[in-house]
LODREN-982098 format. One record per atom (N, C-alpha, C, O, CB): x, y, z. Coordinates in steps of 0.05 Angstrom, whole numbers, plus 5000, padded with zeros to 4 digits. Glycine has a CB too. Example, Ala and Ser with C-alpha at 12.3 -4.5 7.8 and 13.67 -1.06 7.14 Angstrom:
REM residues 2
526448865156 524649105156 526449345156 528549345169 522649115181 525749555142 527349795143 525850015157 526850235161 528249885114 
***
This chain:
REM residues 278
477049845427 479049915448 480650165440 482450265455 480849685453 479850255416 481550465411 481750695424 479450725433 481350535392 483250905433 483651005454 483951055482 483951265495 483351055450 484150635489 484750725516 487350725527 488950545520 483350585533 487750845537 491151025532 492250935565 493851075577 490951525525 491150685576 492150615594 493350215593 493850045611 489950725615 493250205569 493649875564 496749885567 498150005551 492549725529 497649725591 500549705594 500549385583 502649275576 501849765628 498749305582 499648895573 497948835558 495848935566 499548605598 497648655532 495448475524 496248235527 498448135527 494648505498 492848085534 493047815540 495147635532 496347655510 491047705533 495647485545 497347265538 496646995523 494246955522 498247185560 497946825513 497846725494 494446575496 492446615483 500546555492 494946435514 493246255518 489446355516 487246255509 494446145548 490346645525 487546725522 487346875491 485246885478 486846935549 488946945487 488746985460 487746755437 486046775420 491247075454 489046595443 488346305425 485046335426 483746295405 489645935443 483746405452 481446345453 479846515439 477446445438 480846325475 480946815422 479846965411 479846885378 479847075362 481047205420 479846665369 481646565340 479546605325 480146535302 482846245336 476246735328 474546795308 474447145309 472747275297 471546625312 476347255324 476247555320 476747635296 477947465283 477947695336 476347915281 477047935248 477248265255 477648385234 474247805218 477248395275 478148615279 478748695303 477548615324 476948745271 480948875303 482148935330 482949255322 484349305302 484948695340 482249405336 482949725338 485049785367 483749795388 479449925341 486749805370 488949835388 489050225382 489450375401 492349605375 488750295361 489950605364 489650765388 487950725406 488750775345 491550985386 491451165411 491451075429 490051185447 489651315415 492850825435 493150705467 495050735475 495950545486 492850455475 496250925475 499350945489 501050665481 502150605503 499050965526 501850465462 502450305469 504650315466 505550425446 501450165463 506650195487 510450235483 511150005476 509549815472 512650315510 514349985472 515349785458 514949535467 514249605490 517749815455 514849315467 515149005485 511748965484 511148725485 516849025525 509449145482 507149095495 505848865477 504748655485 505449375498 506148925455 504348795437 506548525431 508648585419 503449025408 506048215439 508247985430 508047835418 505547825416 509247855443 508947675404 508847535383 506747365375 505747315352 510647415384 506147285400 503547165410 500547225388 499147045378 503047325443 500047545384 498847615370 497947525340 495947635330 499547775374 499747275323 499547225309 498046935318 497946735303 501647295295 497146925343 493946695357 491946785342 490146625339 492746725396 491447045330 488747125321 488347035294 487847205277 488347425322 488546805288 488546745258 486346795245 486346665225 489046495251 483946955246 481446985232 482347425234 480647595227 477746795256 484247475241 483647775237 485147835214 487347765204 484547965263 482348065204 482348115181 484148445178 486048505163 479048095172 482748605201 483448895200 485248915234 484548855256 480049105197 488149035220 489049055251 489449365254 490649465235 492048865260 488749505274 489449785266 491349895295 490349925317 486049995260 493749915289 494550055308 495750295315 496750315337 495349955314 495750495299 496050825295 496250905320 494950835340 493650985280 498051075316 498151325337 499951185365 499251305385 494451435348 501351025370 502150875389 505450985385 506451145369 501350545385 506450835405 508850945405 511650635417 513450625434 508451265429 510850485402 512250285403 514750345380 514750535365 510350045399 516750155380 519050305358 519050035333 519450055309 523050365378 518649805348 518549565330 515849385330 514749375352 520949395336 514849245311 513248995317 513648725314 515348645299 511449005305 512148555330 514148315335 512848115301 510948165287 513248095376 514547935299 515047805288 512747675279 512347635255 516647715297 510947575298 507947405299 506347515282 504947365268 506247405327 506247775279 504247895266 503947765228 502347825210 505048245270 506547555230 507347405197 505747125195 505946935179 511447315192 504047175216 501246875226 499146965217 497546805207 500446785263 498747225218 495547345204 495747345180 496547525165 494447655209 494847055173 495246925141 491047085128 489947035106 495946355143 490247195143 487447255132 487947605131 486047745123 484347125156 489947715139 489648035142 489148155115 489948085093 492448175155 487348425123 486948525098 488148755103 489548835084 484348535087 487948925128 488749165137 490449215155 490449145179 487049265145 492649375141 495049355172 495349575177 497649625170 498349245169 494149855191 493450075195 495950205212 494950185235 490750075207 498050305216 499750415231 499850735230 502250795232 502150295223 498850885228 499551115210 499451295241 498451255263 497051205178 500951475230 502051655260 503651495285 503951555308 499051795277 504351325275 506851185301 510451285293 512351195280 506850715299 510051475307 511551695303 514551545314 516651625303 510151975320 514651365332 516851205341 518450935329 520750855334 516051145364 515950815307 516350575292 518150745278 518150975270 513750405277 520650415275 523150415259 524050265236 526050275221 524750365274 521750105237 522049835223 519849585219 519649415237 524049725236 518749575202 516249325197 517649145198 520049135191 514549285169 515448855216 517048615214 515948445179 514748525160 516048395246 517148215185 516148115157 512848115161 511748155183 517447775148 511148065134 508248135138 507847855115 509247765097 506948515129 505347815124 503847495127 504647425094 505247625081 499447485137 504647245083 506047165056 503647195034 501847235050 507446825057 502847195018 501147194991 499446934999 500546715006 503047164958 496446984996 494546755005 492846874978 494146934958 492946745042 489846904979 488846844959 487047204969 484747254960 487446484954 488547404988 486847604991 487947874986 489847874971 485647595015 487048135000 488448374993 490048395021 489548245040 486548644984 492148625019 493448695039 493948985023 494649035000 496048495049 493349125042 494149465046 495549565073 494949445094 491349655045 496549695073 499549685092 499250065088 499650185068 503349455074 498650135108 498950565115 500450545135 499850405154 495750815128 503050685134 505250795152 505951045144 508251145142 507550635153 503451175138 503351475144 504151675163 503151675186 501651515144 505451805157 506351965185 508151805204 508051875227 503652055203 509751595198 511051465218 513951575211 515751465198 510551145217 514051815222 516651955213 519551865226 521651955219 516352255218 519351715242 522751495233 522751235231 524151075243 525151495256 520651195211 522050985196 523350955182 523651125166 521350885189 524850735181 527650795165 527950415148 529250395127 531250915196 527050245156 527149955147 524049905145 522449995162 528949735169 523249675115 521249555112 521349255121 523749195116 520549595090 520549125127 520848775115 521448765091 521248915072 518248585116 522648485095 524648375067 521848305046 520648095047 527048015075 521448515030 519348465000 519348104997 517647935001 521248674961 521448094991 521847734979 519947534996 518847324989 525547594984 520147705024 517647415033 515547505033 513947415049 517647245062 515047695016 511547755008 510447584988 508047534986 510848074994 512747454966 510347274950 511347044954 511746894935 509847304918 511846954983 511746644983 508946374973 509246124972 512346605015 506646524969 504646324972 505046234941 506846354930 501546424983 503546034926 502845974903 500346224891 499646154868 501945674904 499346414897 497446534896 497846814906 498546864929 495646404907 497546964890 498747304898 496247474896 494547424879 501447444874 496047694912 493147804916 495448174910 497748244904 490847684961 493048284917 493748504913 495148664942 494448654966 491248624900 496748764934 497848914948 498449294948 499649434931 499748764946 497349364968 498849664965 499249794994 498149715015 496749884946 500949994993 502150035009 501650335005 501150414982 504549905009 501850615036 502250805029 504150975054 503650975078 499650895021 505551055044 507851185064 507851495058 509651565042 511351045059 506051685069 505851915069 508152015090 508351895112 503151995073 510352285079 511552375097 513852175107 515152265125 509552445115 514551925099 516151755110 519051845101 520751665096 515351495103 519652115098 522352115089 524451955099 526051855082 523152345091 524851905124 527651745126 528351495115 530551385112 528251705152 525051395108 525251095093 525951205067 528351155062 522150875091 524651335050 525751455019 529451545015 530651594995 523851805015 530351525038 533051645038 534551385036 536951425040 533751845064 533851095032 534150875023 534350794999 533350584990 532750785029 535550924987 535050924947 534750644948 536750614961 538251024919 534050464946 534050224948 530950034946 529949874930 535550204972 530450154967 527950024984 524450114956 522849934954 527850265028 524150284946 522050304928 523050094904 521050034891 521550644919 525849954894 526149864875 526349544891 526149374873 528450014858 526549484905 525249284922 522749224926 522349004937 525749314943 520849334922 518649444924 517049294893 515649084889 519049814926 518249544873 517449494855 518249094840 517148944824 518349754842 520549064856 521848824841 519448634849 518548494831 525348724853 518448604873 516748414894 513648434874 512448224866 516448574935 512748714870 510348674854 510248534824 508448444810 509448934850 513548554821 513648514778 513748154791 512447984777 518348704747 514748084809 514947774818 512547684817 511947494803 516047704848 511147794829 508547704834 507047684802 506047484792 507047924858 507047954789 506047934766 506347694743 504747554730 506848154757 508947694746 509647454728 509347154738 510046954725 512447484721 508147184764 507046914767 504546814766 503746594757 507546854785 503247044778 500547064760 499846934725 498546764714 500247404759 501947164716 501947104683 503146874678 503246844653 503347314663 504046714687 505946424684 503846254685 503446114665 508446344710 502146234706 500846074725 497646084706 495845914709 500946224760 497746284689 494946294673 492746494688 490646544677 493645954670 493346614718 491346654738 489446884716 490247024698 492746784773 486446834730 485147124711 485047294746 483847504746 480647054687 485647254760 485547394779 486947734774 489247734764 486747214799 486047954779 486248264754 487248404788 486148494808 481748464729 489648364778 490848524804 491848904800 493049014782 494148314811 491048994818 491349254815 492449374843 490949374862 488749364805 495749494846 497449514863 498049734860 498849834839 499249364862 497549894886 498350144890 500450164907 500649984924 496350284897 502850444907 504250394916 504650744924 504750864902 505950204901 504850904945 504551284957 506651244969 507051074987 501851424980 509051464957 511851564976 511351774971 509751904958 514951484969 513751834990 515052234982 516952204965 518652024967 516952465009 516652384943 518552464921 517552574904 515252664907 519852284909 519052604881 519052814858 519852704834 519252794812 520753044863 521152514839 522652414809 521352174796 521351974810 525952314813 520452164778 519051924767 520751694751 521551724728 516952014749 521051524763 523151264760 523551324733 521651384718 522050914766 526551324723 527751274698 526151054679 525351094656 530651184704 525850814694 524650704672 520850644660 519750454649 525850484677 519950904670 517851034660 518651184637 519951374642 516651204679 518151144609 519251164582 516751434563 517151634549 519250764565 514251294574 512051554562 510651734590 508851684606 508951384540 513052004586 511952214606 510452354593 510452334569 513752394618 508452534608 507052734599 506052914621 505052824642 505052644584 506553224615 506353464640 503053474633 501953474611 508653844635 502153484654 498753544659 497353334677 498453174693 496953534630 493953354670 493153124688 491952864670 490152714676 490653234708 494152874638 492852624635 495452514614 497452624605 489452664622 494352234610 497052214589 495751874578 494551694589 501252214610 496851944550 496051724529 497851404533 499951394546 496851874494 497051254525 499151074540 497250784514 495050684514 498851044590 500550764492 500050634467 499850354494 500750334516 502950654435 498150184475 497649844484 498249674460 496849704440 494249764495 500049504459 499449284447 496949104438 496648864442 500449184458 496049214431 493148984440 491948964411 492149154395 490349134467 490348684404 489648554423 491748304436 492548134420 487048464414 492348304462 494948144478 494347874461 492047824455 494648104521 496447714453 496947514437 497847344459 499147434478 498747554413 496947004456 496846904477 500046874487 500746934510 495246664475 501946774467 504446854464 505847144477 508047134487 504646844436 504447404476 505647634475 507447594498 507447394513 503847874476 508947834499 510847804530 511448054539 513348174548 513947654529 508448104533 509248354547 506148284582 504248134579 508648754515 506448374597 505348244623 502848524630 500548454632 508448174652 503448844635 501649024632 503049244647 505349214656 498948944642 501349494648 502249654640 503249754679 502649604698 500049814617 504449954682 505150164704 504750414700 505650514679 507650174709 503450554717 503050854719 503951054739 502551014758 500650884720 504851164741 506751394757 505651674754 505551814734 509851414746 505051704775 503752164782 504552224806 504052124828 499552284784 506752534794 507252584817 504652854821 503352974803 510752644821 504752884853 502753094859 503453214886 504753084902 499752974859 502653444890 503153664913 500253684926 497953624920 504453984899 501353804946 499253934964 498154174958 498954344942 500153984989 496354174972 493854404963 495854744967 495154924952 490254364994 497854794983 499654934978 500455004944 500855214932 501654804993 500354854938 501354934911 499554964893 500255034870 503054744900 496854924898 494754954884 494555304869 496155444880 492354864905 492855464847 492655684845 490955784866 491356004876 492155724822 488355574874 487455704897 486555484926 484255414933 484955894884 488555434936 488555284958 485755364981 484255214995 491555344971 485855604978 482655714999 481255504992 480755335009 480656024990 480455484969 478055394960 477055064968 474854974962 478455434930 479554864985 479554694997 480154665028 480754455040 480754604984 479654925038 480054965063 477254785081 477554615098 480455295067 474154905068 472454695084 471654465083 469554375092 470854745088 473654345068 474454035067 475653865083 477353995095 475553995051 475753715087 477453475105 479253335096 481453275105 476053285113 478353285078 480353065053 480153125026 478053245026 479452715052 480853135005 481553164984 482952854976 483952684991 483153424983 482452864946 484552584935 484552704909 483452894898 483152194937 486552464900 487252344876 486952124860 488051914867 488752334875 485652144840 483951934831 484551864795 484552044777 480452044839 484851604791 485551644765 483351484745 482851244750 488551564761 482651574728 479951504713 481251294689 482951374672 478151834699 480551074688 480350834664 478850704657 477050624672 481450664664 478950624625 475650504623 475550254637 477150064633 474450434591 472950234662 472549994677 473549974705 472849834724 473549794663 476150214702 477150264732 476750394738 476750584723 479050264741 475950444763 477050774784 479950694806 479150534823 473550894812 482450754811 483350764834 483051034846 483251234832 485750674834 482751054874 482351274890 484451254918 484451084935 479051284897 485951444916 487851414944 486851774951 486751974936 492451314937 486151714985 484751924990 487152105010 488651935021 481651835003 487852355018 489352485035 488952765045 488552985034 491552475026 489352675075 487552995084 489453255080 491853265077 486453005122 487853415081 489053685067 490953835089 490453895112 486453915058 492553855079 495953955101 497453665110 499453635124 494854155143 496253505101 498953245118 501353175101 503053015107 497552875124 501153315081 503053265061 505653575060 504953805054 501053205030 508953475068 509953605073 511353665051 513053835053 510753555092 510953555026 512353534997 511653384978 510153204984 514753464997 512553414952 510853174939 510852894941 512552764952 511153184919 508952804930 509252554936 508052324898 506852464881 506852514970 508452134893 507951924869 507251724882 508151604902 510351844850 505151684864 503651474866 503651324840 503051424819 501051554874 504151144842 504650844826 502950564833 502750424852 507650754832 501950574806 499850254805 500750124781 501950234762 495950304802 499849824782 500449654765 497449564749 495349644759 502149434779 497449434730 494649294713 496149104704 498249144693 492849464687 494848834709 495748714688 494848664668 492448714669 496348564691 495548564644 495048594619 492148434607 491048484586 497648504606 491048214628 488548144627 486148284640 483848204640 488547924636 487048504652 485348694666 482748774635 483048844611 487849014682 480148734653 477548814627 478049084613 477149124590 474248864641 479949334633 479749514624 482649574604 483149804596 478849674644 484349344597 486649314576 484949084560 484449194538 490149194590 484348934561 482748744534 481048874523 480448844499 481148474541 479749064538 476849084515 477949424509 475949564508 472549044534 480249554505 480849764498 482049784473 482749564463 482049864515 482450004459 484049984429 486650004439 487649964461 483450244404 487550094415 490950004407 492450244425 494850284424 491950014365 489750464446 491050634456 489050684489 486750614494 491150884432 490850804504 488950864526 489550994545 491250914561 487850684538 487851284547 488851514561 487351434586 485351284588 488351824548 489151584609 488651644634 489651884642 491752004637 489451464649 487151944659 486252174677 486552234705 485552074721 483952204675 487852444713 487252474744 487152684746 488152884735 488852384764 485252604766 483852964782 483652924813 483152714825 479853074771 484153124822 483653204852 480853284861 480553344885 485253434860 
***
């Protein structure tokens, strides 16, 4: 259904209920305004991917905290959204959350009811361009508090479940309590290891800030491209967060977590560099 740019209503409850084995729904580019989309929507309990980009609604309702199976919450370019409602609690899957380009947003949902379940999955989130939310000193250390929650319940709980949490804002400053910096595209990063069942320490965090192809020595040279990324190389991992070339109005950091049972922290030495390249 994506781009039909004449949807003034979606079904109502009752027929929705009847859609309860759907697992994707594409809404983008439908013109959609505020009130259209109602609470109701959280009837789709089997959807996995909800994508609604490019719309022009200012809030979402509340229901959408019923899609206990979502993996994908796609918003990016809803240039009028002000504010996420709460989003479905920790079940046993992933959730990725893009509110890219949603340039007035200014409020997230309350982090704290992200790890209500007994069971925490991975989470990441990417807010390209969201300056008015960054002007929240607050809200990224909220952020981070909700993932270290989750971590340590994981590690409480014994889980081998190897969570890996990404987290894309605008900025420049790399949180104070990031202790080993290094200028370039790579940096050594001492490990404890091998982790003692006792240890207390839980795993590691990584932080890079990076610019746009503007700042490159030779930006031409990515002009007949579409997308470009940033990618950081570990033994056993790859993360890749991908971004098309010009959507970025300043820098931006990207931050992921490992936890300390991750294959590529157990089976490493007492040291372990990482790499990123564009």
């Amino acid at each position: 259904m994506g781009g039909c740019t004449k949807i003034d209503k979606i079904p109502g409850e009752m027929l929705l209920s009847s859609l309860n084995r759907l697992k994707y729904l594409d809404l983008s580019n439908c013109n959609i305004g505020e009130g259209v989309i109602r609470d109701y929507i959280g009837c789709l309990s089997s959807l996995v991917e909800l994508i609604l980009s490019g719309n022009n609604f200012v809030s979402l309702p509340s229901g959408i905290r019923f899609l206990s199976k979502l993996e994908q919450l796609i918003l990016e370019g809803c240039e009028r959204l002000e504010q996420l409602p709460d989003l479905p609690p920790f079940r046993s899957t992933f959730l990725h959350v893009s509110v890219n380009n949603c340039t007035s947003l200014t409020r997230l949902s309350d982090p704290s009811r992200l790890s209500g379940g007994a069971n925490v999955y991975d989470f990441d989130f990417t807010c390209l361009n969201c300056f008015k939310l960054v002007e929240d000193e607050g809200w990224i250390n909220r952020i981070f508090a909700m993932i270290l929650r989750a971590y340590f319940l994981v590690f409480t709980l014994g889980n081998k479940y190897f969570l890996l949490n990404d987290i894309v804002y605008p900025g420049s400053e790399i949180p104070k309590w990031f202790s080993n910096r290094s200028v370039g595209d790579s940096i050594t990063v001492e490990l404890p290891l091998p982790p003692q069942p006792r240890s207390d320490w839980v795993g590691i965090a990584l932080c890079v800030v990076f610019h746009d192809s503007e700042y490159l020595d030779n930006p031409d040279a990515l002009d007949e491209y579409e997308y470009f990324y940033i990618q950081s190389s570990l033994k056993d991992v790859n993360g890749c967060e991908w971004f098309g070339i010009g959507s970025l109005e300043s820098e931006h950091l990207w931050v992921f977590f490992l936890l300390r049972d991750h294959p590529s922290l157990t089976d490493a030495s007492s040291s372990q560099r990482v790499s990123f390249e564009t």
